[in-house]
C-alpha positions in Angstrom: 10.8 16.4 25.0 7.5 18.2 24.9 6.4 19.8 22.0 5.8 23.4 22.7 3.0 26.0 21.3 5.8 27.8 18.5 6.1 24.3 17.1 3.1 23.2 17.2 2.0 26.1 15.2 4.9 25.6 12.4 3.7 22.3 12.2 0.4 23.5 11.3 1.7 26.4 9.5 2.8 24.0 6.5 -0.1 22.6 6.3 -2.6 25.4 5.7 -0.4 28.3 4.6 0.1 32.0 5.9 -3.2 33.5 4.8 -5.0 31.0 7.3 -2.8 32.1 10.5 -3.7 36.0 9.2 -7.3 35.1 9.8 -6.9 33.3 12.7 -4.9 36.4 14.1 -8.1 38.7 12.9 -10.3 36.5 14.3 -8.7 36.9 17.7 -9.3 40.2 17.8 -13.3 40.4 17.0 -15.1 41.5 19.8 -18.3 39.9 19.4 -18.6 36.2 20.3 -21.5 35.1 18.3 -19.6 36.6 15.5 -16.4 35.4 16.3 -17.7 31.7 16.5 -19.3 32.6 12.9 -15.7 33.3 11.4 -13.7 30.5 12.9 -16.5 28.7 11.7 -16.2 29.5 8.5 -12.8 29.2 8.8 -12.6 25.7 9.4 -14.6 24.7 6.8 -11.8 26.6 4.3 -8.9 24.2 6.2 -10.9 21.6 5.4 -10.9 22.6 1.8 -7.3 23.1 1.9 -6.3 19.8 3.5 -8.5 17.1 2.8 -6.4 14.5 3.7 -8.0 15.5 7.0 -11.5 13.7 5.9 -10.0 10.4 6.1 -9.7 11.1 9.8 -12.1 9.8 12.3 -13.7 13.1 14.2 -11.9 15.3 11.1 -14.6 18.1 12.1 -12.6 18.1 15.8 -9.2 17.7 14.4 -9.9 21.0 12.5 -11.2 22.6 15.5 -8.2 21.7 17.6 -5.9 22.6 14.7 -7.2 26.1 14.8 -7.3 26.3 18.6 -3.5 25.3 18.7 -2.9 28.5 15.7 -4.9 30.5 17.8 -2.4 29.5 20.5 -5.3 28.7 22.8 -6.7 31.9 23.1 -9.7 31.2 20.9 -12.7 31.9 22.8 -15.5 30.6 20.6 -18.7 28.7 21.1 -17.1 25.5 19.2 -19.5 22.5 18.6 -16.2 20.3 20.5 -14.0 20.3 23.4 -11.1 21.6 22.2 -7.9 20.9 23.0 -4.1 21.8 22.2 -3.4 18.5 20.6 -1.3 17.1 23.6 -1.0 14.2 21.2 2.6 15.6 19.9 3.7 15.1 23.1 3.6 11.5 22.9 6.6 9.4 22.2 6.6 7.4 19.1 6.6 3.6 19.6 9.6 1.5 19.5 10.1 0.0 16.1 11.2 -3.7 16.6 13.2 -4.9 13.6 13.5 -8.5 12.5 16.6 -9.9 13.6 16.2 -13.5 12.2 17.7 -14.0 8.5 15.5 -16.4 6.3 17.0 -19.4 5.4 16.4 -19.1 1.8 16.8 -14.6 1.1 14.6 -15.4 -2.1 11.4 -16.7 0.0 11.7 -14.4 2.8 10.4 -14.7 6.2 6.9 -14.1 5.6 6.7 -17.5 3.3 8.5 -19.3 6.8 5.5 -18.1 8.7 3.0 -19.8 6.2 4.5 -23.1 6.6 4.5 -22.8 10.5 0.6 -22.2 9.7 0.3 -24.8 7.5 2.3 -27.3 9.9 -0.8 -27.4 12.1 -3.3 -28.1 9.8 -4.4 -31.4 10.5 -6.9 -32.1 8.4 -4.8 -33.9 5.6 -7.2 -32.4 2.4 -6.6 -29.2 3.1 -3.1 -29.3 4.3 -2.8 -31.0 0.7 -3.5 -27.9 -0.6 -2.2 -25.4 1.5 1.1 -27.6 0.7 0.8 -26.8 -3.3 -0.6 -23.3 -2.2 2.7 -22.5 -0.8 4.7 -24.3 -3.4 3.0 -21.8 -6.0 4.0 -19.0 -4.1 7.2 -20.5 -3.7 7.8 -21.3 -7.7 7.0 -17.4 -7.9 9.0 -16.1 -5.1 12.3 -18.2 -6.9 11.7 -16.5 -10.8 11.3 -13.0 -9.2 15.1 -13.6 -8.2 16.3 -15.9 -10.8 16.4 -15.9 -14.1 16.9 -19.7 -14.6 14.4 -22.1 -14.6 12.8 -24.0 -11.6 11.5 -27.7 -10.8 9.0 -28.8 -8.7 10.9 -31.4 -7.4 13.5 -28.3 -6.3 10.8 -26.6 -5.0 9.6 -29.5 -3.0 13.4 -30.0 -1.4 13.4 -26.6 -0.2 9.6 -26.9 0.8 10.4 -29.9 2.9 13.8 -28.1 4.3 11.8 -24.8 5.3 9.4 -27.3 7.3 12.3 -29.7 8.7 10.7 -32.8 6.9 6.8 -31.9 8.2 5.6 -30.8 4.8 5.6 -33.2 2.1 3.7 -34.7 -1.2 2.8 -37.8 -2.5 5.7 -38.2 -5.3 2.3 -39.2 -7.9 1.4 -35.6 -7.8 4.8 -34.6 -8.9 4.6 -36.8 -11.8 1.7 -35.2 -12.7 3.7 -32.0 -14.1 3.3 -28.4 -13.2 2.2 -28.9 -9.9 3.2 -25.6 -8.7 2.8 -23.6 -11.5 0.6 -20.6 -11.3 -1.3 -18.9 -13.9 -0.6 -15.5 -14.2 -1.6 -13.5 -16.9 0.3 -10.7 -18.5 0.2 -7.4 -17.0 -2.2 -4.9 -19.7 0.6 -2.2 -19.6 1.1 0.6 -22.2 4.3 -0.9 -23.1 2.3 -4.4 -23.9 -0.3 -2.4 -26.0 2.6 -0.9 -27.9 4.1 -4.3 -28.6 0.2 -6.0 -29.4 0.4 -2.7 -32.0 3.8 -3.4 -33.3 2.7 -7.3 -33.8 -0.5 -6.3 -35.5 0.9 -3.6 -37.6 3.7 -6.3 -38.7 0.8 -8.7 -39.8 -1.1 -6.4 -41.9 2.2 -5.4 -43.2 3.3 -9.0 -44.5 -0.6 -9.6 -45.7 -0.8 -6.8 -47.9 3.0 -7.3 -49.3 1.7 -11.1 -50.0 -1.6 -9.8 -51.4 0.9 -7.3 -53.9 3.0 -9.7 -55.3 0.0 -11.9 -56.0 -1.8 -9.1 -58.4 1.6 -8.5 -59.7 1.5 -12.2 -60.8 -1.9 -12.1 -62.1 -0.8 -9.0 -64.7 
């Protein structure tokens, strides 16, 4: 399917509005070409204005100037500062999307998690496969409370560490003994909702402290 002129222009049409394509039409019709060029000019630095999301493209001050060749339906005759061009680009077809079709083994790790142990399978330095080992295992004690609510052990993460890797990936049973060996420090999320609670605590303490203070004087009388 090739994408012709018409929608082309509606696709541009949303973006800059119906007061642009006016000028564009007005422009078309100036007889002058040094002050035709001023105009479209001018022009493109008000698209910019109007959709800067363009700026974060590379060559933005060409993708204007193409965007108001294609409203001008290619009939712009202006001294532009580019080639320009009627965006033959929408005529490309999009690229096939490949979509995983292998299931993890474990839904809670995902498959992202399986390709980090393939990695860390051919480390072979033994140091720092050490730690890519507990590495993962963090990421794997993580991975398990985001899904469930009950409590994990290393030695649980270990079993499905060494079934993820068929047996290739495993720790001394001393570092297990250890305690905590996978256990990351994360701190609590600064949230509005955890200053509310902080405010709720604090208020409760100042609460208690002057009640206690109270009945103290009332003692003293």
């Amino acid at each position: 399917m090739v994408a012709s002129s018409t929608f082309k222009q509606e696709l541009l049409l949303r973006e800059y509005g119906r007061n642009v394509q006016n000028i564009v039409q007005y422009i078309l019709t100036v007889e002058d070409r040094t002050k035709r060029t001023q105009l479209a000019q001018l022009l493109v630095n008000l698209m910019g204005r109007l959709n800067p999301n363009v700026k974060d493209i590379q060559d933005a001050q060409q993708t204007l100037w193409n965007h108001l060749y294609v409203m001008a339906d290619g009939q712009l005759d202006v001294d532009a500062p580019f080639q320009l061009s009627a965006m033959d680009y929408l005529n490309d077809k999009p690229q096939r999307v490949d979509y995983p079709t292998q299931t993890p083994r474990f839904m809670h790790y995902g498959t992202n998690l399986e390709r980090l142990i393939d990695k860390a399978k051919q480390i072979n330095d033994p140091q720092e496969k050490e730690a890519a080992i507990i590495s993962i295992g963090k990421l794997m004690k993580v991975l398990y409370r985001t899904y469930n609510k009950d409590s994990v052990t290393d030695q649980v993460i270990l079993e499905n560490l060494r079934d993820l890797s068929k047996g290739e990936l495993d720790l001394d049973a001393a570092l297990l003994e250890k305690g905590n060996l996978f256990e990351s420090v994360i701190k609590t999320p600064q949230g509005p909702g955890n200053n509310y609670q902080n405010n709720q605590k604090n208020n409760n303490n100042k609460g208690s402290q002057n009640k206690n203070q109270n009945n103290r004087n009332y003692k003293n009388k």
